[in-house]
DRENFIMAR-156183 format. One record per residue (C-alpha): residue in three letters; x, y, z. Coordinates in nm, 2 decimals, padded with zeros to 4 digits. Example, Ala and Ser with C-alpha at 12.3 -4.5 7.8 and 13.67 -1.06 7.14 Angstrom:
TIKE  residu  east  north  up
TIKE  ALA  01.23  -00.45  00.78
TIKE  SER  01.37  -00.11  00.71
***
This chain:
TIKE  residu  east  north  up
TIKE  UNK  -06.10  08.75  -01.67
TIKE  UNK  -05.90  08.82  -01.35
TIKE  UNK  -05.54  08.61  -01.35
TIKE  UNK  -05.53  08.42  -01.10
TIKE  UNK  -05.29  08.11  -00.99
TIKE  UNK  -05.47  07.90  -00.83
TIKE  UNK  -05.49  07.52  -00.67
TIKE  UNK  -05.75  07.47  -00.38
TIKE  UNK  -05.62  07.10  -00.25
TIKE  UNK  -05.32  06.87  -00.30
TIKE  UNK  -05.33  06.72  -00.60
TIKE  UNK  -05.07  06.39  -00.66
TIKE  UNK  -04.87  06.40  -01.01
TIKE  UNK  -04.82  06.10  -01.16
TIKE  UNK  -04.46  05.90  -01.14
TIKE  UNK  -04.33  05.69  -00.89
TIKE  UNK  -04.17  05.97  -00.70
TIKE  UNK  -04.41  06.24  -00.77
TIKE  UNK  -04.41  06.50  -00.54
TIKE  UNK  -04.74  06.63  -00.34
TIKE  UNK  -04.84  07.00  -00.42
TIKE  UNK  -04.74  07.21  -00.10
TIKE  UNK  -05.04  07.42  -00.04
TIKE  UNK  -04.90  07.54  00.32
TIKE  UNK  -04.54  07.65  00.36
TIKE  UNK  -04.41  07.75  00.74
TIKE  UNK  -04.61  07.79  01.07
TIKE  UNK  -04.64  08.17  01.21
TIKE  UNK  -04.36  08.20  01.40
TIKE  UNK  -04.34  08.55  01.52
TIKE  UNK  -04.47  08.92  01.41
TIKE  UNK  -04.14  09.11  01.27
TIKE  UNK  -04.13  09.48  01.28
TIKE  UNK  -04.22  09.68  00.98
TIKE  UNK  -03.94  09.85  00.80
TIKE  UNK  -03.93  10.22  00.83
TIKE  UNK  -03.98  10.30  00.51
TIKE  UNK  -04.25  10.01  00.42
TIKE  UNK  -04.56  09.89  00.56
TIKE  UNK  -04.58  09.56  00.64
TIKE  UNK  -04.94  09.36  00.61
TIKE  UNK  -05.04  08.98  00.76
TIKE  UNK  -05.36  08.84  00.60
TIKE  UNK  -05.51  08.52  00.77
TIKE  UNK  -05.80  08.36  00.80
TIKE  UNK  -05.86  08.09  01.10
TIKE  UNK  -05.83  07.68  01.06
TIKE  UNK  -06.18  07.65  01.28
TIKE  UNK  -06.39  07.88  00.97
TIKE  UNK  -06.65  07.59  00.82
TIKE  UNK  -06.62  07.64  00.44
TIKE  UNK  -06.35  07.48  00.25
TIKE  UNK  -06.34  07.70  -00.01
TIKE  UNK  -06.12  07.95  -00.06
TIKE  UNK  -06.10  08.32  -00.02
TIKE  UNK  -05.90  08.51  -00.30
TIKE  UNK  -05.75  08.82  -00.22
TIKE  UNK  -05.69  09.11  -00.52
TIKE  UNK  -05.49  09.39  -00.41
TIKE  UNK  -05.52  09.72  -00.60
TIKE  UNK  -05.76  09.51  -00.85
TIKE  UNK  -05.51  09.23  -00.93
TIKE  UNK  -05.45  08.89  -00.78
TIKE  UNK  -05.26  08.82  -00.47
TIKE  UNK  -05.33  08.47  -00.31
TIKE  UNK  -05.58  08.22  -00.27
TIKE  UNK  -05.65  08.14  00.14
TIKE  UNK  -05.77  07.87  00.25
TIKE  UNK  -05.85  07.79  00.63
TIKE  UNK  -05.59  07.82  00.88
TIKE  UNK  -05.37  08.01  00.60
TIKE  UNK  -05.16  08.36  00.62
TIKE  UNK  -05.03  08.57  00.38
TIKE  UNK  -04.75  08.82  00.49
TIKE  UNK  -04.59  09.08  00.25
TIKE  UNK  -04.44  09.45  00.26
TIKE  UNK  -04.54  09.76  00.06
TIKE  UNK  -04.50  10.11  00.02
TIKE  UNK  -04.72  10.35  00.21
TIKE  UNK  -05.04  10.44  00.08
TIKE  UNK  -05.43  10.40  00.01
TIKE  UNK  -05.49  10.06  -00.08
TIKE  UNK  -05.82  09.87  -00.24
TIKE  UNK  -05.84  09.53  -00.13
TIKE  UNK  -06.09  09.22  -00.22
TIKE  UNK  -06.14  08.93  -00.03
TIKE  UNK  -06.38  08.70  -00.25
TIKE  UNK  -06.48  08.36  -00.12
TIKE  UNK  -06.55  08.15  -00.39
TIKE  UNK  -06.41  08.33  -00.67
TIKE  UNK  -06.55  08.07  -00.91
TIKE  UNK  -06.91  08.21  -00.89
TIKE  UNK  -06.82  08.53  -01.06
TIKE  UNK  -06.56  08.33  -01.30
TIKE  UNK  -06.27  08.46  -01.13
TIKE  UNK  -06.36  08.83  -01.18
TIKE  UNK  -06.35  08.86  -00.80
TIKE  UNK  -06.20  09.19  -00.83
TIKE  UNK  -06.51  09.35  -00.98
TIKE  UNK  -06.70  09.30  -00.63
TIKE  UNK  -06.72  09.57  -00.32
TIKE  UNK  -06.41  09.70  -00.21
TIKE  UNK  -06.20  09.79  00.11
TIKE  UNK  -06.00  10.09  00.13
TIKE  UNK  -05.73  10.02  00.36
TIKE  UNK  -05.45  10.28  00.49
TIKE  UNK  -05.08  10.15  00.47
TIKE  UNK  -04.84  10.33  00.69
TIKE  UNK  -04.47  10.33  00.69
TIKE  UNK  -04.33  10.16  00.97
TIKE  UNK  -04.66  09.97  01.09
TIKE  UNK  -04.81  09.64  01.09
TIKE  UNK  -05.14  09.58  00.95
TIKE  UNK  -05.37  09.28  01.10
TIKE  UNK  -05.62  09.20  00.84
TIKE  UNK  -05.84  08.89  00.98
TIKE  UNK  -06.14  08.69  00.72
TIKE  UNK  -06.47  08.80  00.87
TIKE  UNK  -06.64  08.45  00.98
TIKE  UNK  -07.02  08.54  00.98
TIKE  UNK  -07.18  08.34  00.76
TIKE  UNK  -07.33  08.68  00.59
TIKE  UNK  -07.00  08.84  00.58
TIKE  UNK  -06.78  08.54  00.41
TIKE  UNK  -06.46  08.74  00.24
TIKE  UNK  -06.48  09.09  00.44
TIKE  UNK  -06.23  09.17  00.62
TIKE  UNK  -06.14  09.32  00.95
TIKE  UNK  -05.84  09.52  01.12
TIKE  UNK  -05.71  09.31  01.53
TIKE  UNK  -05.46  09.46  01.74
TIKE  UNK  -05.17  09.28  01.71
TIKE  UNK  -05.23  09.09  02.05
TIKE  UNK  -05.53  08.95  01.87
TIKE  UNK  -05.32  08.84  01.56
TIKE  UNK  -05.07  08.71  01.80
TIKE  UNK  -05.31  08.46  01.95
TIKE  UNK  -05.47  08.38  01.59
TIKE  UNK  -05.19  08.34  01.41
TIKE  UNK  -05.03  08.04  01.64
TIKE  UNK  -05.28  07.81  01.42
TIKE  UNK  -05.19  07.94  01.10
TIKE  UNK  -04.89  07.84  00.81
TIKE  UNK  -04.83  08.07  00.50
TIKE  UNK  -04.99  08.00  00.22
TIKE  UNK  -04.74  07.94  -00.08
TIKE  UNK  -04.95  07.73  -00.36
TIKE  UNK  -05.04  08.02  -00.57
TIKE  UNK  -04.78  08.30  -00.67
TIKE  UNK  -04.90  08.69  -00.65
TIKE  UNK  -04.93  08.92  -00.92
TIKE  UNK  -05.01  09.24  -00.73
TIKE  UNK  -04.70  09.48  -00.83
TIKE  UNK  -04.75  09.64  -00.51
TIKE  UNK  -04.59  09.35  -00.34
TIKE  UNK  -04.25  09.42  -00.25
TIKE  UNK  -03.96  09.25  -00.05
TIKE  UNK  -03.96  09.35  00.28
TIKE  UNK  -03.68  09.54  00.37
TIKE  UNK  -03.46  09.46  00.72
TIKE  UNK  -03.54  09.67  00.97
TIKE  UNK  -03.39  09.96  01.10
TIKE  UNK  -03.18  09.81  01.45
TIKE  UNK  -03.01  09.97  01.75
TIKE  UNK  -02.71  10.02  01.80
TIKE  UNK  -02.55  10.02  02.15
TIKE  UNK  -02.33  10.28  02.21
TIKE  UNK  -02.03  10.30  02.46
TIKE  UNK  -01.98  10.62  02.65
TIKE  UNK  -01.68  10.49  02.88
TIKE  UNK  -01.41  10.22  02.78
TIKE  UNK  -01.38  09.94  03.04
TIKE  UNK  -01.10  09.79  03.09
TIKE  UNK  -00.96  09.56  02.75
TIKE  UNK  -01.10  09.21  02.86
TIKE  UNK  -00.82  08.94  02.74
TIKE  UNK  -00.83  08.83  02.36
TIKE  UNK  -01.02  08.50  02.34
TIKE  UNK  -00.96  08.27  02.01
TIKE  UNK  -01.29  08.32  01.77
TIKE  UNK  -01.46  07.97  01.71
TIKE  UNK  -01.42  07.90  01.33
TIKE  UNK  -01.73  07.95  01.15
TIKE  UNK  -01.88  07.69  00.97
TIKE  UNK  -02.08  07.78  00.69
TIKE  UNK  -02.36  07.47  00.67
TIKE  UNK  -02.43  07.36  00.32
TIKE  UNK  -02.76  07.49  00.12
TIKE  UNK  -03.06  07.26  00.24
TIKE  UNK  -03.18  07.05  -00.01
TIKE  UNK  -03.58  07.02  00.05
TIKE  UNK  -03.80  06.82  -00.10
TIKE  UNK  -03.97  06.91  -00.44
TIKE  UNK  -04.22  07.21  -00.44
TIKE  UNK  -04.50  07.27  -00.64
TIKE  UNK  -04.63  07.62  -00.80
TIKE  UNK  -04.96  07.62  -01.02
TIKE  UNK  -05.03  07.83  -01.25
TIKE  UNK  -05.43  07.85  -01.38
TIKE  UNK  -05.37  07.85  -01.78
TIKE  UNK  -05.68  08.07  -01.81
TIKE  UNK  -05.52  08.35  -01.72
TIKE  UNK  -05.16  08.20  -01.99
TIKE  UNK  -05.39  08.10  -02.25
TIKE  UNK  -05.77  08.12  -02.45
TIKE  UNK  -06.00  07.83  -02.43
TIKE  UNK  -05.83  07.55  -02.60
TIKE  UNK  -05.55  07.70  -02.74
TIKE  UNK  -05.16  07.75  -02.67
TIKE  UNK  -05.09  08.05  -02.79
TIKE  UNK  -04.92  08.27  -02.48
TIKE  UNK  -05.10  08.58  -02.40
TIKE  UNK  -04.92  08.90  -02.39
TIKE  UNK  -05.12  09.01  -02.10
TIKE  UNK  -04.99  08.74  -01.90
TIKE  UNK  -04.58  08.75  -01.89
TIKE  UNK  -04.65  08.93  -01.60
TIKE  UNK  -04.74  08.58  -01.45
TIKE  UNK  -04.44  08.40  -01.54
TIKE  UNK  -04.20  08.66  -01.42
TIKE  UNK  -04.36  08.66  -01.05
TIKE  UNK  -04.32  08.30  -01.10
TIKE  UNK  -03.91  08.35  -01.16
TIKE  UNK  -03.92  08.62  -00.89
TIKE  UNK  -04.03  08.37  -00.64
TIKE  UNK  -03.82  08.09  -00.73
TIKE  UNK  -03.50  08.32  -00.69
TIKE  UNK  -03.68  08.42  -00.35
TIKE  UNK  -03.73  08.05  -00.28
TIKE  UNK  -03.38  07.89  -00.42
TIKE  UNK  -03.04  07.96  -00.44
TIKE  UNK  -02.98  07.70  -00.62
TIKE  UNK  -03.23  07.54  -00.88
TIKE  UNK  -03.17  07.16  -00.96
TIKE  UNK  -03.42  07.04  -01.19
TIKE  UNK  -03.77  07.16  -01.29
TIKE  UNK  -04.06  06.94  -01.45
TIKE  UNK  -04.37  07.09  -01.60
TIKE  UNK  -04.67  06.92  -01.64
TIKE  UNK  -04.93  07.07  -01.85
TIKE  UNK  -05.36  06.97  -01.73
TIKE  UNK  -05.68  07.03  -01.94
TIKE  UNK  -06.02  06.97  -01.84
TIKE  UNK  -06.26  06.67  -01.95
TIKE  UNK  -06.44  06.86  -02.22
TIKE  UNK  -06.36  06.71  -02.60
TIKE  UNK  -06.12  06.45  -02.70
TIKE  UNK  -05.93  06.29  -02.45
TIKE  UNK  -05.61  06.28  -02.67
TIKE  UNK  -05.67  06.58  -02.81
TIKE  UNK  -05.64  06.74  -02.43
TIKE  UNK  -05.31  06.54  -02.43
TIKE  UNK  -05.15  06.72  -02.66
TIKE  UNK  -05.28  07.04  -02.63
TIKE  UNK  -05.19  07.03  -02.22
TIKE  UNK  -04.80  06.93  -02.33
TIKE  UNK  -04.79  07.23  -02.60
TIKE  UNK  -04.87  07.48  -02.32
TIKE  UNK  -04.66  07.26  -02.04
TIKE  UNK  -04.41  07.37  -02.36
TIKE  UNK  -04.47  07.75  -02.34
TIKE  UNK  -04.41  07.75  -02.00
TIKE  UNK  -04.07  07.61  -01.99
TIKE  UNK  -03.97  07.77  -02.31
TIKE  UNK  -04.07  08.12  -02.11
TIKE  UNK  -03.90  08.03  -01.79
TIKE  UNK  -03.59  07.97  -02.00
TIKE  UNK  -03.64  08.28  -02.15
TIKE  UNK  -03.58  08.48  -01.85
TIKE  UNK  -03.27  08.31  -01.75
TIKE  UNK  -03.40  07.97  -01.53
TIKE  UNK  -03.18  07.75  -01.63
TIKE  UNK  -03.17  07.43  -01.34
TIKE  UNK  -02.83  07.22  -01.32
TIKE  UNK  -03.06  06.91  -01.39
TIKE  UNK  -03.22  07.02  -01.70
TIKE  UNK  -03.63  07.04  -01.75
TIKE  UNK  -03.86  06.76  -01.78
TIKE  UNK  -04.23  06.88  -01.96
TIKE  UNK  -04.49  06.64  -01.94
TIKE  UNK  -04.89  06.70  -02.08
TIKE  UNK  -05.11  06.43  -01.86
TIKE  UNK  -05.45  06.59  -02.05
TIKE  UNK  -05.72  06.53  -01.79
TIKE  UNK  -05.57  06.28  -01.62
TIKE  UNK  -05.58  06.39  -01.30
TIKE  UNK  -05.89  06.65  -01.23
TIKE  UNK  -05.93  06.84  -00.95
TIKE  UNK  -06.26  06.87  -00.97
TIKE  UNK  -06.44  06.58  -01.09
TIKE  UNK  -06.79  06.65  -01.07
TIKE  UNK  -06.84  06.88  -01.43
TIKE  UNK  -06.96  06.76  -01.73
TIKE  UNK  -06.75  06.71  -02.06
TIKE  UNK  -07.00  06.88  -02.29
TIKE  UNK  -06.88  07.25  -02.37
TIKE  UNK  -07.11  07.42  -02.22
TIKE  UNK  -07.04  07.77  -02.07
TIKE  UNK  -07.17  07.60  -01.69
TIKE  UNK  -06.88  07.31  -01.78
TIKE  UNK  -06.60  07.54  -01.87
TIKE  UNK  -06.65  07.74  -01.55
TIKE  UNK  -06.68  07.44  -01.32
TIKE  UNK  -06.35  07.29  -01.50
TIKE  UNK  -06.15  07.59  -01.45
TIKE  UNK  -05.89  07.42  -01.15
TIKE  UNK  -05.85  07.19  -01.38
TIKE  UNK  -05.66  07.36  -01.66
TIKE  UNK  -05.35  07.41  -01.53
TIKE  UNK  -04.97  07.42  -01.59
TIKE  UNK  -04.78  07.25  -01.25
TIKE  UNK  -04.42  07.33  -01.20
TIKE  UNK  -04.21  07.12  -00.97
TIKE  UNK  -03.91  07.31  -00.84
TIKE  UNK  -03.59  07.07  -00.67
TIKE  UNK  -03.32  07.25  -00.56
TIKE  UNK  -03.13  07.43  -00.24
TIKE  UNK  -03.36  07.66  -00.03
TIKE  UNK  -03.23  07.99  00.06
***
């Protein structure tokens, strides 16, 4: 099964402060150059598409984000050919979206690329190439999409750009010294509690808590973001979910073992908030999806797959 982390709405915790999952992060603000040495790559789709559900995007075969309308992915990589799927409704092939047709898409050092959701109705999940003016005008309705966390290696951090430097051929005349304004450094902004999800079908086998080798890759682009994300971590809760199939207090406990697993591997890897971690299993408490059956049936476990998942809230300073 493809790993994927995935949440398609906001979903409300339990608690009297529980936070609300933060499916969209920033508005598009403006298109930054592309490093020299990197290509750098927007994927959006626009808020006026009809369906709500979401497009998944694999790059190279493994999973990068989940967008939903009037969402944008941006990200930097190294030059290169490129495979890329863009699956709407990944559920119907049980999140083996990178199995379907391909793109091939050229990355060039030093360029932008403008990928845009194809919106015919026969063409749901293609993609196709705009001129930048294009994006431009698009992307004013968009906001990054920052509910799911990639696990495409070819992601990378872009780099700063290469600038210009002026250069001085004659020396005016000294202009008189003028007393620098002391800087002030502002403190590190406190924001509001974020939410990432990870999709414990991709962590764990049906009904068990046992961490997957396979899937440590998942949990350290989980740390790499939060370092991204934070300079400071404060606290962190994890909340284990299960679907409605079996016991109800069976769920319970299995959804706070894995909500367990979690915050034993983040620890593991050095995340270690001021605060301390809270883990919490709610069991099926709160479903996503409500509509699937609680026999086990292979239709059910399918249709109950947003609801197995591991939350983690993150409090702390934003970089």
């Amino acid at each position: 099964m493809a790993t994927s982390l995935f949440a398609q709405t906001p979903v409300q915790s339990s608690g009297p402060a529980a936070p609300v999952m933060e499916v969209f992060g920033e508005k598009f603000a403006s298109i930054k150059p592309a490093p020299l040495n990197q290509s750098r790559i927007i994927i959006y789709r626009m808020r006026s598409v009809g369906t709500l559900e979401p497009v998944n995007v694999y790059l190279a075969g493994r999973y990068h984000t989940s967008l939903l309308k009037g969402g944008y992915t941006e990200f930097c990589s190294s030059p290169g050919k490129v495979e890329i799927h863009a699956v709407l409704n990944d559920a119907q092939y049980q999140h083996m979206g990178n199995t379907t047709p391909v793109q091939p898409w050229s990355f060039q050092a030093g360029k932008t690329l403008f990928l845009k959701v194809a919106e015919a109705p026969n063409a749901w999940g293609a993609l196709i190439e705009v001129s930048s003016e294009q994006a431009r005008r698009d992307l004013t309705e968009t906001a990054q999409q920052i509910h799911t966390v990639s696990r495409a290696p070819l992601v990378q951090p872009c780099q700063t750009p290469a600038t210009v430097t002026a250069v001085t051929a004659f020396a005016a005349t000294p202009a008189p010294a003028v007393l620098a304004a002391p800087v002030v450094v502002p403190a590190p902004k406190v924001v509001p509690s974020r939410l990432y999800a990870l999709e414990t079908d991709a962590l764990f086998e049906f009904g068990k808590a046992d961490f997957k080798a396979s899937s440590f890759n998942a949990i350290e682009n989980l740390v790499q973001n939060l370092l991204r994300d934070y300079s400071k971590v404060e606290r962190i809760r994890v909340v284990g979910h299960t679907d409605a199939i079996g016991s109800a207090k069976l769920n319970q406990k299995l959804s706070l073992k894995r909500a367990q697993v979690v915050a034993d591997q983040l620890k593991s890897r050095g995340v270690h908030p001021t605060r301390g971690f809270k883990v919490e299993g709610l069991g099926e408490e709160h479903l996503i999806k409500v509509s699937c059956g609680r026999k086990r049936t292979p239709e059910n476990k399918i249709c109950h797959a947003p609801n197995r998942r591991v939350e983690i809230v993150v409090t702390g300073a934003k970089r």
